[in-house]
RODO-2510 file (C-alpha; in nm, 4 decimals, decimal comma):
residues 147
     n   res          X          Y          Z
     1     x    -1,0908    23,0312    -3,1602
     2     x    -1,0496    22,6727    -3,0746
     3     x    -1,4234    22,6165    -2,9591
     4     x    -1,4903    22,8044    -3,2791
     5     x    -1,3146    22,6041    -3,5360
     6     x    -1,4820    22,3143    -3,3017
     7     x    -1,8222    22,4408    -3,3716
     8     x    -1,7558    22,4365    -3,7378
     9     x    -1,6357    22,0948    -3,7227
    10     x    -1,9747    21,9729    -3,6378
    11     x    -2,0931    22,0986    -3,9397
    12     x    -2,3707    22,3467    -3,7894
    13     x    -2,2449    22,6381    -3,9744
    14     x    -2,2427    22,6074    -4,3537
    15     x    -2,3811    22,9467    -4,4422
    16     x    -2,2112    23,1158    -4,1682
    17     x    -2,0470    23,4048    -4,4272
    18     x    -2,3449    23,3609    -4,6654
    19     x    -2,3429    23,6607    -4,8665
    20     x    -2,0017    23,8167    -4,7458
    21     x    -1,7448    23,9655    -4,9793
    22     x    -1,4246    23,9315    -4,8899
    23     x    -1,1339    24,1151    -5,1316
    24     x    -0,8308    23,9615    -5,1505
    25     x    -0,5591    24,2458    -5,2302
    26     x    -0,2440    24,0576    -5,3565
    27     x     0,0840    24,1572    -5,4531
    28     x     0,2572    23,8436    -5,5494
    29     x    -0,0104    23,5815    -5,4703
    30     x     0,1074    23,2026    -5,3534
    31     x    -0,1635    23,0475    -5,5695
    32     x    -0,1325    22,7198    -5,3456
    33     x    -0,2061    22,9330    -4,9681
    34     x    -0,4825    23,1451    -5,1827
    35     x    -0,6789    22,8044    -5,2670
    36     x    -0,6615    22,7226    -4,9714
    37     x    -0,8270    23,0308    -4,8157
    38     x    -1,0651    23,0423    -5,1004
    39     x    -1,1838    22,6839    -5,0235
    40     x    -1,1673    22,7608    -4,6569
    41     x    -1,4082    23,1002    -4,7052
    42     x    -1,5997    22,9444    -4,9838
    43     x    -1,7123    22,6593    -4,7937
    44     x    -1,8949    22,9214    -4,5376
    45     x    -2,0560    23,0591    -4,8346
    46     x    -1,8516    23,3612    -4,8565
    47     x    -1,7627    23,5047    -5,1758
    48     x    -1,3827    23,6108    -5,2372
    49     x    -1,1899    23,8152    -5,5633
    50     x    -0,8867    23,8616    -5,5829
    51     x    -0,7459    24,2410    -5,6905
    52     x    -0,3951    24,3421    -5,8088
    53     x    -0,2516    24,5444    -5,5606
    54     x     0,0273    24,6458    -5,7661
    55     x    -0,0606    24,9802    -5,9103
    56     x    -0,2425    25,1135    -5,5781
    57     x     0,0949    25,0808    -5,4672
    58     x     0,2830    25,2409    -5,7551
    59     x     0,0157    25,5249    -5,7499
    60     x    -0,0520    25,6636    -5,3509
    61     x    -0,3193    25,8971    -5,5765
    62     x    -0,5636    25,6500    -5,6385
    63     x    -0,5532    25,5668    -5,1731
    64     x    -0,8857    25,7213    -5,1632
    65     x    -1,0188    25,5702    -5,4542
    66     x    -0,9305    25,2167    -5,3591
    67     x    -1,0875    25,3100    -5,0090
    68     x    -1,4345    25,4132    -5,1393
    69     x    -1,4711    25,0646    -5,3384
    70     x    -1,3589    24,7980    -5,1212
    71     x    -1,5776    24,9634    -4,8530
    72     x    -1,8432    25,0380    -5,0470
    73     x    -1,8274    24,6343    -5,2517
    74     x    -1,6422    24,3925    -4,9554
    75     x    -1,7470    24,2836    -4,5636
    76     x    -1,3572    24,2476    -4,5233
    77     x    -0,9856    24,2934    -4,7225
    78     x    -0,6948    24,0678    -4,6764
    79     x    -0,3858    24,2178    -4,7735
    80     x    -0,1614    23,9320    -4,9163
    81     x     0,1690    24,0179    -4,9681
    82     x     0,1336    24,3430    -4,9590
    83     x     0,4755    24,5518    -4,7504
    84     x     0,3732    24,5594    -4,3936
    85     x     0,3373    24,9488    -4,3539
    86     x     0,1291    24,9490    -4,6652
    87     x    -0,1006    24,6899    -4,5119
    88     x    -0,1242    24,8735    -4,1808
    89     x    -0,2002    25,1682    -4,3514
    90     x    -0,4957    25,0473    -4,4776
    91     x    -0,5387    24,9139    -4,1536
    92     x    -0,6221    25,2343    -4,0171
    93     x    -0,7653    25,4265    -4,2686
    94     x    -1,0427    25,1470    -4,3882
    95     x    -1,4072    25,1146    -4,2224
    96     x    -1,3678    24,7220    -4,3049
    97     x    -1,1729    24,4448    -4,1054
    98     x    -0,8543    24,4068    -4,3059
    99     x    -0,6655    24,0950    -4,2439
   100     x    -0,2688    24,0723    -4,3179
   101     x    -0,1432    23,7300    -4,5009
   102     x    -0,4504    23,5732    -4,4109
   103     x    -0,3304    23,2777    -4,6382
   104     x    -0,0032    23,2408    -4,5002
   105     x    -0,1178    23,1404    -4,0768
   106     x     0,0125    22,8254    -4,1831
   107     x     0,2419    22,8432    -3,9055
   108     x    -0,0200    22,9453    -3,6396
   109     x    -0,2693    22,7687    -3,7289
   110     x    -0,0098    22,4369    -3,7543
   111     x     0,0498    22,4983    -3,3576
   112     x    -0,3084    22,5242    -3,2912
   113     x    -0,4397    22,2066    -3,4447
   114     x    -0,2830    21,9515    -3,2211
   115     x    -0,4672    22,1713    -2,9281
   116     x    -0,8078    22,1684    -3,1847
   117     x    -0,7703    21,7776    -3,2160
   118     x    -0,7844    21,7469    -2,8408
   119     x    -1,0341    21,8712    -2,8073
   120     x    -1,2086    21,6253    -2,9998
   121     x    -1,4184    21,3707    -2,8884
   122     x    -1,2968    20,9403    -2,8978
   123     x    -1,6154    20,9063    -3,1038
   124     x    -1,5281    21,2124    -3,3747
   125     x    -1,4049    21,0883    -3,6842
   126     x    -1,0129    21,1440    -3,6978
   127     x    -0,9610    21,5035    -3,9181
   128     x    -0,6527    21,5274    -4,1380
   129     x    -0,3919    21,7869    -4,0490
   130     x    -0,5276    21,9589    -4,3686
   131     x    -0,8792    21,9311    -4,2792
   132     x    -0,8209    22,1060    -3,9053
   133     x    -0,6177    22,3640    -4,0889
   134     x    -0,9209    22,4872    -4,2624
   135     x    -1,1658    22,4569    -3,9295
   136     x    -0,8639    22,6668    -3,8238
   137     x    -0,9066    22,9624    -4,0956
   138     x    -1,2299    22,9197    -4,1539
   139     x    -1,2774    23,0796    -3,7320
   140     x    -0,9833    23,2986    -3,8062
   141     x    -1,3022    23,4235    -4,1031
   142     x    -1,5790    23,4033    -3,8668
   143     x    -1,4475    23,5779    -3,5946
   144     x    -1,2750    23,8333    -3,7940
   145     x    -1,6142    23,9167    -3,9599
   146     x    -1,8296    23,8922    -3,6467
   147     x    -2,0458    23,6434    -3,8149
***
């Protein structure tokens, strides 16, 4: 993922999710970690919306239903804030990566960019922290999509 995120940073990869949906299934969204994906996944040229997860919770009917479209509109789900069996549920029943808090790796990804910026070369332009963060998600995307 490192060499990935690397690869980004060089800038070779704009359209790298060109054309990819991704659905962002959210229960109680943090609107701050959500712009931050979006700009992230946006940046590749990916396209995200966001759907209300709350009634396919309240209502287990509609399961099957929910299935059919994201498969049939989205490349990949993220399930943000959604209860962890729910999540893995969909996990296994969905034809479609589907990624769990994508938005909230914070934590991850923080311990991975100190490794990302040495890997850097003298002559790179120093990155923010915020700025490797994204390189971070954005191969978190890529990889997760197979793109």
């Amino acid at each position: 993922m490192l060499q990935l995120a690397q690869s980004l940073d060089r800038g070779a990869v704009f359209s790298r999710l060109q054309g990819r949906n991704i659905a962002l299934l959210c229960l109680q969204p943090d609107e701050a970690a959500l712009a931050s994906l979006e700009e992230a996944a946006s940046s590749l040229g990916a396209r995200l919306a966001r759907l209300d997860a709350q009634s396919w919770l309240e209502d287990s009917a509609d399961s099957p239903a929910l299935l059919r479209m994201l498969e049939r509109l989205y490349d990949a789900v993220d399930c943000e804030g959604l209860p962890a069996e729910r999540a893995q549920a969909l996990q296994r029943q969905c034809a479609l990566p589907v990624l769990v808090n994508l938005s909230q790796t914070q934590l991850a990804v923080k311990a991975l960019a100190p490794q990302l910026r040495a890997l850097r070369s003298p002559e790179a332009h120093p990155a923010s922290l915020a700025e490797e963060e994204v390189l971070l998600v954005q191969a978190l995307l890529v990889s997760s999509l197979g793109a």
